[in-house]
C-alpha positions as CSV (number, residue, x, y, z in Angstrom):
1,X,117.2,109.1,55.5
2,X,118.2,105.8,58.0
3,X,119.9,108.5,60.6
4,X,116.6,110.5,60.4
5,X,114.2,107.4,61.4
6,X,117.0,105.8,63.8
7,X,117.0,109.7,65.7
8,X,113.1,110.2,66.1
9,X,113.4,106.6,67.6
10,X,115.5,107.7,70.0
11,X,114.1,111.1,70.9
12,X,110.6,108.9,71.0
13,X,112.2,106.3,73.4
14,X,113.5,108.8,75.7
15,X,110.6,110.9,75.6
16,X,109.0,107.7,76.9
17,X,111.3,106.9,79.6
18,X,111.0,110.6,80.9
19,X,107.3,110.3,81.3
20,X,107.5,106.6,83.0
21,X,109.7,108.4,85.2
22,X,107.7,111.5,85.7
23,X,104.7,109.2,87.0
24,X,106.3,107.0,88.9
25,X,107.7,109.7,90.7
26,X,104.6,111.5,91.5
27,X,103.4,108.0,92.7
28,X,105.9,108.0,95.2
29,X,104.9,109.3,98.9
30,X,107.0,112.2,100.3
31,X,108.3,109.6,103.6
32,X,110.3,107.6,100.3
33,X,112.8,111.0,100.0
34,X,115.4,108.9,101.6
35,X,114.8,106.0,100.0
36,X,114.8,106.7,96.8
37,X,117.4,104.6,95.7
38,X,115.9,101.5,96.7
39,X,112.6,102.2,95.1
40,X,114.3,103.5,91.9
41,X,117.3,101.0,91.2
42,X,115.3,97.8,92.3
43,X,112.1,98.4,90.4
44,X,112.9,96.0,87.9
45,X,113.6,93.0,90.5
46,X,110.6,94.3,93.1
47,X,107.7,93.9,89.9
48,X,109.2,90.9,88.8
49,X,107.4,87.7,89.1
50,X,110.3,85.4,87.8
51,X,113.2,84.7,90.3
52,X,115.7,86.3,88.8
53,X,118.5,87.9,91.7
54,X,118.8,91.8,92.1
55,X,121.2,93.6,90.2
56,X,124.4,94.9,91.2
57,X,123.0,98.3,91.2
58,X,119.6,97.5,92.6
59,X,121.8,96.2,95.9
60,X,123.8,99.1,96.0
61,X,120.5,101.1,96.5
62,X,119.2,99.3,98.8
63,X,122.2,99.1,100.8
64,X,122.3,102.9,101.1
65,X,118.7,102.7,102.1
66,X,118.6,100.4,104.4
67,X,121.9,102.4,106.0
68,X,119.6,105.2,106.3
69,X,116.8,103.2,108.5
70,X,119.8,103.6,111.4
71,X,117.3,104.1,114.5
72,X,113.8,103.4,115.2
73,X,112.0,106.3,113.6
74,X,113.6,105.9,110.5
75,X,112.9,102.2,110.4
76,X,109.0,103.4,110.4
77,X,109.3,105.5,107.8
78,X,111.1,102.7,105.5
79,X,108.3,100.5,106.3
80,X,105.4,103.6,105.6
81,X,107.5,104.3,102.3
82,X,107.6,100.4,101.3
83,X,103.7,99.7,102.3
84,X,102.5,103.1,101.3
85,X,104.4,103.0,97.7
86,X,104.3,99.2,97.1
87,X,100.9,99.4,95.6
88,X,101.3,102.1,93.5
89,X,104.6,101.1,91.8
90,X,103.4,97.1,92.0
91,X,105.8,96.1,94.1
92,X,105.7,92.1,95.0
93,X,105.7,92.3,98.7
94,X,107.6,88.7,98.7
95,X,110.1,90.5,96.7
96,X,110.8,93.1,99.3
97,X,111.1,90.9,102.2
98,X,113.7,88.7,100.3
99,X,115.7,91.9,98.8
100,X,117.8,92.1,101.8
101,X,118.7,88.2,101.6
102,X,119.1,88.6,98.3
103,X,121.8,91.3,98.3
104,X,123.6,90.1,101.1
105,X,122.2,92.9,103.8
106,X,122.2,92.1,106.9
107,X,119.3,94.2,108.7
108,X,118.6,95.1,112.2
109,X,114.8,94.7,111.9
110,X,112.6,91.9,109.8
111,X,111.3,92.7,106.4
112,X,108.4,90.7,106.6
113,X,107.4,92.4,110.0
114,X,107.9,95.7,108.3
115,X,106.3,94.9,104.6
116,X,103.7,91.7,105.8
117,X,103.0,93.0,109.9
């Protein structure tokens, strides 16, 4: 009888997680396709209002992101992406300009010009 309760909580959870997913997805503007793994594996530190550091993960995406934002056109589109999807997914603009900082990443353009103006 346990096994039974402990698996409906578990297809319930997951069910859940798939839909959070789902929608945050769809929230997502089409110009954040290549960056993707910033938005997805630093959500947790980009919503947060305490001060705890990035993840391990959370700086791998956004190294491979920030990579990506190689010349001046892709730069742009990072910032549309970030400005555009910031709202939707509740991002903490101070959070974004300090990600870089707080990973380590050295960038070739500011964050706060590209997220503040």
């Amino acid at each position: 009888m346990g096994e039974k309760k402990v698996f409906g909580v578990v297809v319930l959870v997951m069910a859940y997680g798939l839909t959070v997913t789902t929608l945050i997805t769809a929230q997502v503007p089409s110009t954040c396709n290549e960056y993707e793994p910033l938005l997805f594996q630093c959500v947790s530190y980009l919503v947060s209002s305490y001060s705890n550091p990035p993840t391990p993960r959370c700086c791998d995406g956004a190294r491979v992101a920030f990579q990506r934002a190689n010349n001046d056109e892709a730069i742009k589109n990072l910032c549309s992406c970030l400005v555009d999807a910031g709202p939707y997914l509740n991002f903490r603009p101070d959070n974004l300009v300090h990600l870089p900082a707080a990973c380590n990443i050295q960038l070739s353009f500011s964050m706060d010009r590209c997220i503040i103006g």
